[in-house]
C-alpha positions in Angstrom: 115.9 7.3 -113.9 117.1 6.9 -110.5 116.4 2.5 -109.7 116.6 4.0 -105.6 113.8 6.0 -106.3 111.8 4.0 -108.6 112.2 1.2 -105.7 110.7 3.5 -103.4 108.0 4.4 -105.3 107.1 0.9 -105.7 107.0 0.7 -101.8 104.9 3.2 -101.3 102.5 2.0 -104.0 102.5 -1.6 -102.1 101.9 0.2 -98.8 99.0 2.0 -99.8 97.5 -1.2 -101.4 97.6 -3.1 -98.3 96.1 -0.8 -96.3 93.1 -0.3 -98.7 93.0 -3.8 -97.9 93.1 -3.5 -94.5 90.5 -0.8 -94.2 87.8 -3.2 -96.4 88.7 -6.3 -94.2 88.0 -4.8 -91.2 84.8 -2.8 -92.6 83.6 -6.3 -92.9 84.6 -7.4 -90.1 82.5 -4.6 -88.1 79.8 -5.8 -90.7 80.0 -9.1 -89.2 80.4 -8.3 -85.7 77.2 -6.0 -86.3 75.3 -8.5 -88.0 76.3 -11.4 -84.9 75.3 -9.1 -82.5 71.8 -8.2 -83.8 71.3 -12.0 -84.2 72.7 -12.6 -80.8 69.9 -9.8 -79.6 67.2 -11.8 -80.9 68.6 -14.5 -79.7 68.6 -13.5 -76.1 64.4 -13.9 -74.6 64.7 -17.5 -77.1 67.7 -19.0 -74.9 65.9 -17.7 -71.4 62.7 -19.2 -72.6 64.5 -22.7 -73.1 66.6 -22.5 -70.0 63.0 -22.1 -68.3 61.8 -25.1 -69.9 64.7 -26.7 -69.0 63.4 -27.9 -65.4 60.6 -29.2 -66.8 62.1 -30.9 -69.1 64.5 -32.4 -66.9 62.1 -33.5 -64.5 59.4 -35.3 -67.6 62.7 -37.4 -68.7 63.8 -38.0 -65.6 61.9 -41.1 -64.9 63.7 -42.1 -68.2 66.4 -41.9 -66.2 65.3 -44.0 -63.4 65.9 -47.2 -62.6 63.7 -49.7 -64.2 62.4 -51.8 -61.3 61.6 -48.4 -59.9 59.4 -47.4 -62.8 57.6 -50.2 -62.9 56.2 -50.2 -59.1 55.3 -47.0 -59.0 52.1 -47.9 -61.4 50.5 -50.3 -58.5 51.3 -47.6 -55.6 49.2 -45.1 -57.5 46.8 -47.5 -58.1 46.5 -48.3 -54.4 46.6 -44.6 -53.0 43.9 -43.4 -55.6 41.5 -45.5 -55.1 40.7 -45.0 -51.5 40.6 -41.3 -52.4 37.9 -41.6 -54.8 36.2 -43.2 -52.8 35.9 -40.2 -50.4 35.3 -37.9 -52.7 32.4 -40.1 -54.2 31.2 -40.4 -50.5 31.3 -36.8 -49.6 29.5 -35.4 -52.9 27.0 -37.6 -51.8 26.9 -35.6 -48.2 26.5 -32.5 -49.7 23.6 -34.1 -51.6 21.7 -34.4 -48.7 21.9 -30.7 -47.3 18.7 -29.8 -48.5 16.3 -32.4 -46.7 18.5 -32.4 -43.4 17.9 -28.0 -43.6 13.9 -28.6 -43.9 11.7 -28.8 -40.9 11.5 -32.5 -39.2 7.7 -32.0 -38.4 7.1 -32.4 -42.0 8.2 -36.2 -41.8 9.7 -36.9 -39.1 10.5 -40.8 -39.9 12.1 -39.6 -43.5 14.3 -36.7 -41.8 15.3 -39.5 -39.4 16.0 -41.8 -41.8 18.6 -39.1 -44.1 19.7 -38.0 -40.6 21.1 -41.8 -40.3 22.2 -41.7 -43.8 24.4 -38.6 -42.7 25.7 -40.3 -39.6 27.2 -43.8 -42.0 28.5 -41.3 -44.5 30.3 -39.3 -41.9 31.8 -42.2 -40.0 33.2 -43.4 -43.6 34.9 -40.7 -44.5 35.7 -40.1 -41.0 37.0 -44.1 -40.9 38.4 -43.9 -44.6 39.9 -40.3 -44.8 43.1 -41.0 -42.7 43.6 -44.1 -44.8 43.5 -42.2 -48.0 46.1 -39.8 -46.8 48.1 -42.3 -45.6 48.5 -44.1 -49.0 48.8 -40.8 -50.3 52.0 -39.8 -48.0 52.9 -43.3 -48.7 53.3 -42.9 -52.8 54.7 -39.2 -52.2 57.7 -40.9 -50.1 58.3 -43.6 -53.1 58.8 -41.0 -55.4 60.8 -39.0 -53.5 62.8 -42.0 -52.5 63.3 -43.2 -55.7 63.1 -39.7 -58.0 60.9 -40.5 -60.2 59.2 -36.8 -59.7 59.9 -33.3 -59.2 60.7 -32.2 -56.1 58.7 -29.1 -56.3 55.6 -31.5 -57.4 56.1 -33.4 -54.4 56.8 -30.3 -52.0 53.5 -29.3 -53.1 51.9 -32.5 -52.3 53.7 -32.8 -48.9 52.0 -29.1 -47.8 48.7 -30.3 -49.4 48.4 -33.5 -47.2 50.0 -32.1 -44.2 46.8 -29.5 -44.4 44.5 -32.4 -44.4 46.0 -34.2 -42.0 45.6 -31.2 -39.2 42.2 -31.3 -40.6 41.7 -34.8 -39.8 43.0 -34.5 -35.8 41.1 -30.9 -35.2 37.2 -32.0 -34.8 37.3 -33.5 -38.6 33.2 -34.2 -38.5 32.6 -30.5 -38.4 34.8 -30.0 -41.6 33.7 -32.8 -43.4 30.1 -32.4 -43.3 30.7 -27.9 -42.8 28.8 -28.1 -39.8 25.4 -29.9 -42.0 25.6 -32.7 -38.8 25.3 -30.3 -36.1 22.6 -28.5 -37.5 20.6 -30.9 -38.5 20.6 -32.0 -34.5 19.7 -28.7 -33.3 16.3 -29.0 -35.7 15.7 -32.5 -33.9 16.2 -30.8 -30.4 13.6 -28.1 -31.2 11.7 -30.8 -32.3 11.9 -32.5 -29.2 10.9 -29.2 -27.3 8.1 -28.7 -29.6 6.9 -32.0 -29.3 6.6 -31.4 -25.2 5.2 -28.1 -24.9 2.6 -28.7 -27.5 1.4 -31.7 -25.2 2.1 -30.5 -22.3 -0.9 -28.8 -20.8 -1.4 -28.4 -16.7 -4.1 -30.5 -14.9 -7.3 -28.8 -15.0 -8.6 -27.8 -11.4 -12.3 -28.9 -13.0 -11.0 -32.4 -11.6 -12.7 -33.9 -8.5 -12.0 -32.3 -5.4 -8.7 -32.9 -4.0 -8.5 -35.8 -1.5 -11.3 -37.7 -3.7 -9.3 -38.6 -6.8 -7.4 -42.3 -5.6 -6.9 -43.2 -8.7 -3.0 -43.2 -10.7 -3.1 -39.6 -13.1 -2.6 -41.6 -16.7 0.1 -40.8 -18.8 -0.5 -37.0 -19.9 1.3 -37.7 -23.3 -0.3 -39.3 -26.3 1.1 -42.5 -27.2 2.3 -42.0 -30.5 4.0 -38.7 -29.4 5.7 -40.5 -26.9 7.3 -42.8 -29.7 8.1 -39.7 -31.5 10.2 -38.6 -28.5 12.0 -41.6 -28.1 13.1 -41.8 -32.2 14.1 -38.5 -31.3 16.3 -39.2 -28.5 17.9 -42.4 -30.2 19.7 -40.5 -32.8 20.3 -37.5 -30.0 21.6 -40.3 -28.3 23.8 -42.0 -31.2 25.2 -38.5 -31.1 26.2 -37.6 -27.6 23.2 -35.2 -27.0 21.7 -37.3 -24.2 22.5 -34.6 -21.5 20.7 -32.0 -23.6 17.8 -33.9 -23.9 17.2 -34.3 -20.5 17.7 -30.8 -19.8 14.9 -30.1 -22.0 12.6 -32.6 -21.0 12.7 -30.9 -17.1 12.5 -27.4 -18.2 9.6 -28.3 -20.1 7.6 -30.6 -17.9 8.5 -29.0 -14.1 7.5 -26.0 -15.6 4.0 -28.3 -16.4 4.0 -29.0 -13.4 4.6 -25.4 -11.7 1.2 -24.9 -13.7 -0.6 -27.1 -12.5 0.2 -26.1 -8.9 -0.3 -22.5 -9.2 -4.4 -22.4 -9.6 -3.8 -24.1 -5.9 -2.7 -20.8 -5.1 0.5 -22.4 -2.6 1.8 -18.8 -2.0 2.0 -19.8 1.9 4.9 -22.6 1.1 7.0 -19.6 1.5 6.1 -18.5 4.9 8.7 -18.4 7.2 8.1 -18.4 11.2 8.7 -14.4 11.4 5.8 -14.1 9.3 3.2 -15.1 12.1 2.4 -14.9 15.3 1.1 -18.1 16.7 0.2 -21.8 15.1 -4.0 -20.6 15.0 -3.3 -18.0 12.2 -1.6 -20.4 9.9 -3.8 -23.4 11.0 -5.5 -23.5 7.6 -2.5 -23.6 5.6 -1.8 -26.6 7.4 -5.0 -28.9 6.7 -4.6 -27.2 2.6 -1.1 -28.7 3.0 -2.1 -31.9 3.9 -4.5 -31.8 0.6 -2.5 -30.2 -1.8 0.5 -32.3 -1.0 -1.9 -35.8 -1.7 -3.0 -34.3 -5.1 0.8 -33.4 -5.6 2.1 -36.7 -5.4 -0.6 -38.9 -6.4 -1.5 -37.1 -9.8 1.6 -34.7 -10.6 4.2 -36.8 -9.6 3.2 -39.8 -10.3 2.4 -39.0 -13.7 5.4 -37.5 -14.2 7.0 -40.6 -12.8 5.5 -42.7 -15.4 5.7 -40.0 -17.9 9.9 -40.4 -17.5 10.0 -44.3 -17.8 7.7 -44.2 -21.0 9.9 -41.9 -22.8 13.3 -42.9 -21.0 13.0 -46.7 -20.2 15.5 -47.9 -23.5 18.2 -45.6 -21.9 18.3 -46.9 -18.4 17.0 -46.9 -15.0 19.3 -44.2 -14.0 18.7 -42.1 -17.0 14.8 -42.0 -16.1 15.0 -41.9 -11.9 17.4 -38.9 -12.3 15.1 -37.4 -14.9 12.0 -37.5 -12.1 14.0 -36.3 -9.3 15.0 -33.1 -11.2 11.5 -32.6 -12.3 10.1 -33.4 -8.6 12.3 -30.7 -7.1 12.2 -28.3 -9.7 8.4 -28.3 -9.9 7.8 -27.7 -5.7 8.3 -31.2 -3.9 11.1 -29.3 -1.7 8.8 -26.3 -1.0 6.0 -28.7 0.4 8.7 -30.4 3.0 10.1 -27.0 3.8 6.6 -25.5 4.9 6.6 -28.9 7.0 9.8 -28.1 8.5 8.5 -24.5 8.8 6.0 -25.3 11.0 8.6 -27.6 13.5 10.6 -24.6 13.9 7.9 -22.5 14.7 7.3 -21.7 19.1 6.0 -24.8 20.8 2.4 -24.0 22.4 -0.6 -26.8 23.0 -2.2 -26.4 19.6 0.8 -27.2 17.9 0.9 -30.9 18.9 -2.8 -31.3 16.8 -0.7 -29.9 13.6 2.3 -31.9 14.2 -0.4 -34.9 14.1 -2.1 -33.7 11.3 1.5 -33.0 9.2 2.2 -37.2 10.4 -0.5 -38.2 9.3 -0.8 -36.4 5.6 3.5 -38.0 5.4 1.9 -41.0 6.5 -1.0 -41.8 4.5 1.7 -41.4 1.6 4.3 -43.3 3.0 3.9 -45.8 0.1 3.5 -43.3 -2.4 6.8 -41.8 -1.1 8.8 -45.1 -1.3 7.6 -45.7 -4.5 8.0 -42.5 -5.8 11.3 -41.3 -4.9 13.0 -44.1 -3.4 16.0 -44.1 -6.2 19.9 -42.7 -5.6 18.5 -39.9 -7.5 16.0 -38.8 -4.9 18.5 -38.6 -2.0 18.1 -35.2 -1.2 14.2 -35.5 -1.2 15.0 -38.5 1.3 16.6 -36.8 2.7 14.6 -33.8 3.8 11.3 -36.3 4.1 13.0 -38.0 7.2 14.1 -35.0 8.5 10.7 -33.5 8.4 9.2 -36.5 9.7 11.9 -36.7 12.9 11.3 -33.1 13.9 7.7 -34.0 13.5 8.2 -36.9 16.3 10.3 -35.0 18.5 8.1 -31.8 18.4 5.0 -33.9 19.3 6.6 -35.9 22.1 7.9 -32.8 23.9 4.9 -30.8 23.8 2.6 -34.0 25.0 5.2 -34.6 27.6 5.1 -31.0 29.0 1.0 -31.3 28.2 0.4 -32.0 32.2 2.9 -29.1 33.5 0.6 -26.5 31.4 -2.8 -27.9 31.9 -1.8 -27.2 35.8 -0.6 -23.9 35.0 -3.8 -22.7 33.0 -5.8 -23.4 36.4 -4.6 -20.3 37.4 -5.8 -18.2 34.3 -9.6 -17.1 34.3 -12.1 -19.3 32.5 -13.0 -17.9 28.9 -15.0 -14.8 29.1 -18.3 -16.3 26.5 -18.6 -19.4 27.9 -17.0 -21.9 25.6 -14.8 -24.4 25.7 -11.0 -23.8 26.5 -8.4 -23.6 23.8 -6.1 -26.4 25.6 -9.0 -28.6 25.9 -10.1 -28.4 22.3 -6.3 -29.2 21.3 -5.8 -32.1 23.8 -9.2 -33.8 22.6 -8.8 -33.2 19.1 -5.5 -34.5 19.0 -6.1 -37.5 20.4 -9.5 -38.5 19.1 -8.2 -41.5 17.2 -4.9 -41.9 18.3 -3.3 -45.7 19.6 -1.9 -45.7 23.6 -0.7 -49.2 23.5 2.5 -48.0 26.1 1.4 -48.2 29.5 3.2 -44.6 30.3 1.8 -43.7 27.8 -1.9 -44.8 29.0 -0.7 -43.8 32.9 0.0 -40.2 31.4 -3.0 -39.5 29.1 -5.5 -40.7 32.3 -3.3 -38.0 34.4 -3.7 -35.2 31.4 -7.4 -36.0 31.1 -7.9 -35.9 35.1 -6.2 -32.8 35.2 -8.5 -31.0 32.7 -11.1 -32.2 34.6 -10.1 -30.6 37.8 -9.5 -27.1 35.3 -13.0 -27.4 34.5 -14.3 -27.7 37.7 -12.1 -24.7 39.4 -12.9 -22.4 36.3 -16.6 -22.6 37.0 -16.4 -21.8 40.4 -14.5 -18.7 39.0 -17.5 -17.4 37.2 -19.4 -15.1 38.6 -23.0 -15.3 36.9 -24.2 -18.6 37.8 -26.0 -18.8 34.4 -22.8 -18.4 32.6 -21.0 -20.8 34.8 -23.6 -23.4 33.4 -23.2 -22.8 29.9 -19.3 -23.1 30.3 -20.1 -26.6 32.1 -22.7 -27.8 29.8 -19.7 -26.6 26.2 -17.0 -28.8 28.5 -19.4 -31.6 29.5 -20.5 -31.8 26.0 -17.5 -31.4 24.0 -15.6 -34.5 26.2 -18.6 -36.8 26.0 -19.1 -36.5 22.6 -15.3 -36.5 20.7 -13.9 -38.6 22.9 -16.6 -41.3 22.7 -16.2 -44.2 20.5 -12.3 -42.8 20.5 -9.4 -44.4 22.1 -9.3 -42.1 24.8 -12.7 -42.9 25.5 -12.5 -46.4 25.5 -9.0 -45.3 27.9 -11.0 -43.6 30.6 -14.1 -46.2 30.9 -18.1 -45.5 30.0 -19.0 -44.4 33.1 -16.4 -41.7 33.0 -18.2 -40.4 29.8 -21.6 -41.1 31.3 -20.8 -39.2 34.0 -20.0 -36.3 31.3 -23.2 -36.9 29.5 -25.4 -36.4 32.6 -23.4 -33.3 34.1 -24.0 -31.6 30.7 -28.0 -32.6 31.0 -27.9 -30.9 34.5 -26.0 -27.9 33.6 -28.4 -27.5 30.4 -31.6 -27.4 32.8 -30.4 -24.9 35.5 -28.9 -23.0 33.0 -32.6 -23.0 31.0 -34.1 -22.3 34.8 -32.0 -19.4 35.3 -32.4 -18.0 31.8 -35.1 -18.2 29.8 -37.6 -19.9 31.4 -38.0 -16.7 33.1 -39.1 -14.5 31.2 -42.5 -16.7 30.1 -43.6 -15.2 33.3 -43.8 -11.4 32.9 -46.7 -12.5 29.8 -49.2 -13.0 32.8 -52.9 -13.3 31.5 -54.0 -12.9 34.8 -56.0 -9.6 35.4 -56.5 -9.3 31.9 -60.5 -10.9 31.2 -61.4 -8.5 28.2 -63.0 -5.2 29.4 -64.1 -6.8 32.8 -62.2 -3.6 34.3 -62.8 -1.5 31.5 -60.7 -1.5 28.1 -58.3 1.3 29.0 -57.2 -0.6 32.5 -56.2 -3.6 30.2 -53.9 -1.7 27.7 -52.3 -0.1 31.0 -51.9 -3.9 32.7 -50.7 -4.8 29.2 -48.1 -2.6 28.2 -46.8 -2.8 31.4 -45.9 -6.5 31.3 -45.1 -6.0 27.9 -42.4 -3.5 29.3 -41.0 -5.7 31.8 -41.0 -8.7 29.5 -39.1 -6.4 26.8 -36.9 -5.1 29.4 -36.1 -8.5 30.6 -35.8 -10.1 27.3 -33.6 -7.1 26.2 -31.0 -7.9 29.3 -31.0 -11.4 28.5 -30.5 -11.0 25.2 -27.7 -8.3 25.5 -25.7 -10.4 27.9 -26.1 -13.7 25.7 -25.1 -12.2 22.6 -21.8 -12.7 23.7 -21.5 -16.0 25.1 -20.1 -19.3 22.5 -21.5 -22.9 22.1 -18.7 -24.0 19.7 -20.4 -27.2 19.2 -22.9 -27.1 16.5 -25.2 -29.8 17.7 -25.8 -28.7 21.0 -25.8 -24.7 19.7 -29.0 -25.7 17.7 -30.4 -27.9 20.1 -30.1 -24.7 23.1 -31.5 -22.6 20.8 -34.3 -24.7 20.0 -34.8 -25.3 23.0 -35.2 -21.7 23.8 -37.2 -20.5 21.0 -40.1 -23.2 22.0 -40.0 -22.0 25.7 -40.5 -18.3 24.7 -41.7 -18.1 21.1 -45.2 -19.9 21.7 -46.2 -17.7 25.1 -45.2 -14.5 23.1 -47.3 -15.3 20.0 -50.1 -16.1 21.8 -50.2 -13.4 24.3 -49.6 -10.7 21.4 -52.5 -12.4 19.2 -54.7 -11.9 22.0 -53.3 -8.6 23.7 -51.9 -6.8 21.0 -54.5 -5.1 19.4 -55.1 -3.3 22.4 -51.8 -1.3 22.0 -51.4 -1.5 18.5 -53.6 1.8 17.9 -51.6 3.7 20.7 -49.3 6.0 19.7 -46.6 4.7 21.3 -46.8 1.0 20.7 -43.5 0.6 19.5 -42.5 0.7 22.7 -44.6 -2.3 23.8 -45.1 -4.3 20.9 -41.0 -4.1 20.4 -40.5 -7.2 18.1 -42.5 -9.1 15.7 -42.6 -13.1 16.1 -40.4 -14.0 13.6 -38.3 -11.5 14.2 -38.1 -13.1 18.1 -36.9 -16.0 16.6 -34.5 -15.1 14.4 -32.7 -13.2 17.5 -33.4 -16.1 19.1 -31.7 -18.8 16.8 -28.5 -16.3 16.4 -27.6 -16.6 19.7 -24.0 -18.9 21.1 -23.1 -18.7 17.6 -18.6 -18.5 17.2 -17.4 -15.0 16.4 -16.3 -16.2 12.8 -19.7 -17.1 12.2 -22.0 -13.6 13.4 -24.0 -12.2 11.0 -25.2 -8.8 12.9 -27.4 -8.6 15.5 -31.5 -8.6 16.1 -31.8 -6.7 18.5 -34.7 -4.3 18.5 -33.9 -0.8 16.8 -35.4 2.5 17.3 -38.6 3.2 14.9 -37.7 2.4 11.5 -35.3 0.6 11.8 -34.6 -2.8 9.8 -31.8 -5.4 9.7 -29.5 -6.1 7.2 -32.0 -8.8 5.4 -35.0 -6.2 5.0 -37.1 -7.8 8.0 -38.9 -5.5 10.3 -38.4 -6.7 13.5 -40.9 -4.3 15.2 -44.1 -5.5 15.7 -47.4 -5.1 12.9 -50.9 -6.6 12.8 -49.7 -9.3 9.8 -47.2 -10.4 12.1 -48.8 -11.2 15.5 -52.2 -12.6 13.2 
């Protein structure tokens, strides 16, 4: 055998060996790698987990880490920043716990909603005193950590945003998130309680009263005492939480609108007249004197009650508080409406009538002067001052021009024609009205009332020369006689111009009162002749003709008289009834008597209505009509045709039952 070839056989063979070993080697090797990786697979989520936990872990062995002196301080700074913090929290469960008694109604128990209210109040200013403290030792221990890394930074980020939150709570309105707005509404329930407690006792004056002008008395307080001490525990915790200005609001709603009440049964509608809306001072004249009234019961039992009123509830606050309180209520309820009427009426055309109202509006400011002063004398009141002196200067100044030009227009009115009934003229009743009680201490003064008073004189006595029927020139003289002796005695005017000069007066109206009787009525007594008339001496028939013919003229006569009368005025009431009187016994007696004795001789005649016109009493109640003011007529009694009756049911013609 070849050795070549059995070497390469044997090289071959060795070849093949190794790479049978090669091929198992690396077929376990791929085993392996297989293996490895399937375990590195599982592997995979198991090492993420850890590296997760890794932070965590870092930071809860950090302070293992730290230094020592570190770790041990930071025990006391927690100790320090907690505690204030519980504290808080202790406090404000304790808030929430009283939610439910501060949401109930305060009229329940009013003293025990108080008292929780207060509770509320030192709970709030604890955490409102202790909150920023608690934060601050909280930022405080969050810096030492940080500063000395003893904790997580992500912990301590966390912190940081948490704090920095409560801190922007603490500087935006911190009450209102502390308590969620329990505070707040717990004060609104106190304010309706206050409003409550107002209008429930707050009723208007009843006009049952005494009339006005008689009540002198102070109004009493119109609130209940122990209402009035519900008010004020009311206002101190409105008070203790800046709700003063709220309160006072509420208050003068409530009681000026009381007020407003009070004065609207006195029905003060003309307050807002302006001087467009009249023509001349006589049509507003009674507005005037009801001013005068309604502005006494005004002030002396609406305002001063309410004056009293504000110090009782207000006094623990302050003067200022209470005075500024009435003059809100004062204007708001119609004190500025009564001074503007006043000024109304200064504004309005100046004419001799005027000067009498200016007086009267003096004298109503007057007579309260004190009232006034008392009143609304305080800072508050300035612009009721204010308009009160104003009013009371162009009250001065109005009366003092038209008294100065007083002379100049009783000249002028000479000229006009005397009044057309007889009665007395306007500018005298105005001049001697106005000054019936009036003081002339300054010798102008005195030297131009005597030339005023002279000058009337000479009107009168150039205005009954004007008159063309004598009889009405007498019953102008004896109205103007009359009406100067009697207002101006016992007056200073009268005591001015001397007792003869109002003697004088008195007699001149006794001598105008008898020729104006002469001239009149004393006339007509006459036409009632008995003479001729001796029962059946000339036969019956000739009788009834003599006696309806002076029955005729007298009718006739009586009629005239009668019709021209009707229209003529004796203002003055006194001397009115006395003329009538007067004239009723000169007439009525004669008619009676002739009629009881001559009537039935016409009463059976067919036309005796036209004799026996008027029954007695039906005479005299034509008779006692007469001179009477326009304002007052009735209707008139004069005789009507067949029939006919007057208003009252009275026959005035004439029957048997009458003249018997």
């Amino acid at each position: 055998m070849d050795p070549s070839g059995i070497g390469n056989d044997c090289k071959n063979e060795f070849c093949i060996d190794n790479l049978i070993a090669a091929r198992k080697s690396l077929k376990l090797c791929l085993e392996k790698s297989k293996t490895l990786g399937l375990a590195l697979e599982k592997a995979g989520p198991r090492l993420e987990e850890i590296n997760q936990r890794l932070p965590s872990l870092e930071a809860a062995v950090r302070p293992i880490r730290a230094d020592k002196d570190a770790l041990v301080a930071v025990g006391g700074h927690i100790n320090r920043a907690v505690g204030p913090a519980a504290a808080v929290l202790k406090v404000f469960d304790a808030v929430h716990g009283l939610e439910k008694s501060l949401l109930s109604d305060p009229r329940n128990d009013l003293p025990g909603y108080l008292s929780v209210l207060k509770r509320l109040e030192e709970a709030l200013k604890f955490l409102g005193d202790n909150c920023g403290l608690a934060i601050q030792w909280l930022e405080d221990i969050i810096e030492y950590l940080e500063d000395n890394r003893v904790a997580d930074g992500r912990y301590l980020l966390n912190m940081k945003t948490s704090l920095k939150g409560l801190r922007e709570l603490q500087n935006d309105g911190e009450r209102v998130h502390l308590d969620g707005g329990l505070l707040d509404a717990a004060l609104d329930k106190l304010e309706n309680e206050f409003r409550r407690l107002l209008m429930e006792h707050s009723v208007p004056l009843p006009m049952s009263s005494p009339p006005l002008g008689e009540q002198a008395c102070i109004a009493p307080s119109p609130l209940p005492v122990t209402v009035i001490q519900k008010l004020q525990a009311i206002l101190g915790r409105l008070i203790a939480n800046n709700r003063l200005e709220k309160c006072i609001a509420i208050y003068v709603e409530v009681r000026s609108s009381n007020v407003r009440a009070s004065l609207k049964a006195l029905d003060l509608d003309y307050l807002e007249i302006s001087v467009s809306e009249f023509n001349d001072m006589q049509s507003i004249e009674g507005y005037i004197g009801q001013w005068g009234k309604h502005l006494e019961f005004a002030v002396k039992h609406l305002f001063e009650a309410e004056f009293k009123l504000c110090n009782d509830v207000f006094e623990r606050i302050g003067l200022d508080v209470w005075m500024g309180c009435f003059a809100k209520i004062a204007a708001q309820a119609g004190i500025l409406a009564f001074l503007q009427f006043g000024k109304t009426i200064t504004e309005s055309k100046k004419e001799p009538i005027k000067l009498l109202k200016l007086l009267d509006i003096f004298a109503s400011l007057n007579k309260l002067r004190l009232d006034f002063n008392r009143l609304f004398g305080g800072a508050a009141c300035i612009e009721i001052q204010n308009l009160t002196r104003d009013l009371i200067k162009r009250v001065i100044d109005g009366a003092a021009e038209i008294f100065w030009e007083i002379f100049v227009q009783v000249e002028l009115q000479r000229q006009s024609p005397p009044p057309q009934d007889g009665s007395i003229p306007k500018l005298v009743l105005v001049i001697h009205q106005s000054w019936k009680h009036k003081k002339f201490q300054e010798m102008i003064l005195v030297n131009e009332v005597s030339k005023i008073i002279k000058a009337v004189d000479l009107n009168l006595d150039t205005w009954m020369k004007a008159y063309g029927d004598t009889t009405l020139s007498c019953l102008f003289a004896m109205n103007c006689h009359w009406h100067l002796y009697k207002d101006l005695k016992g007056t200073k005017v009268g005591e001015l111009m001397g007792d003869s000069w109002l003697k004088e007066h008195e007699q001149y109206k006794e001598y105008y009162s008898a020729v104006f009787f002469r001239e009149s009525w004393a006339k007509l007594p006459v036409h009632l002749s008995r003479e001729g008339l001796i029962m059946f001496s000339g036969g019956r028939a000739s009788a009834r003709d003599l006696v309806k013919k002076r029955l005729k003229t007298f009718n006739e006569a009586f009629d005239e008289m009668y019709r021209k009368q009707s229209g003529w005025v004796i203002p003055e009431r006194d001397l009115r009834e006395k003329t009538c009187e007067l004239i009723v016994q000169t007439v009525l007696p004669v008619y009676r008597s002739y009629m009881q004795t001559y009537g039935p001789l016409v009463e059976q005649d067919a036309s005796s209505s036209k004799y026996a016109k008027y029954t007695v009493q039906g005479l005299e109640q034509m008779l006692l009509s007469l001179f009477l003011p326009r304002r007052e007529r009735y209707g008139s009694f004069k005789g009507r045709p067949t029939g006919s009756k007057i208003d009252n049911g009275v026959d005035l013609r004439r029957t048997a039952s009458a003249v018997a």
